[in-house]
N, C-alpha and C positions, 0 to 999 in steps of 0.2 A: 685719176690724174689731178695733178692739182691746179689751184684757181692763185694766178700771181697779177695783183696790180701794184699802183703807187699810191700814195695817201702823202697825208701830210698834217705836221704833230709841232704846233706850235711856230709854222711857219717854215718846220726844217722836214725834207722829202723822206718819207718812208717806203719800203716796201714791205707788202703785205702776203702773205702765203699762206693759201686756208687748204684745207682736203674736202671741202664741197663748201657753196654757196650758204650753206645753212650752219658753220662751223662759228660757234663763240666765241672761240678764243683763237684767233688765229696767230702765226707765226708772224712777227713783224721787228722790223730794226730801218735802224737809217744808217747814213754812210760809214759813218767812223765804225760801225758794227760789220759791215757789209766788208770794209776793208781787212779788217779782224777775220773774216770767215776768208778773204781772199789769199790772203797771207798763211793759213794753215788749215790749207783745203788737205794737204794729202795726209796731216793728222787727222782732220775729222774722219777721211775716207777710211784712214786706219782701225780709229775708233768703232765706226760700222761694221769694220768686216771683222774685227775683233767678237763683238757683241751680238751679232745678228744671228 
């Protein structure tokens, strides 16, 4: 399962998504990204089930 908090990069709010605690590089974006993935969730989902 994974590990989601919030951070913050320069004063503007991040979210951050890692696959365990111990993870370097983890997945992270702030809003105007987050709006981005909101707006073309059922591409991404597309994309998934395309490739999986």
């Amino acid at each position: 399962m994974s590990i989601v908090s919030e951070s913050e990069y320069k004063g503007n709010p991040m979210l951050v998504i890692k696959n365990s605690e111990e993870d370097k590089f983890p997945f992270q974006f702030g809003l105007k990204k987050a709006k981005l993935i909101l707006e073309n969730i059922e591409n991404i989902k597309q994309f998934v089930e395309k490739y999986q």
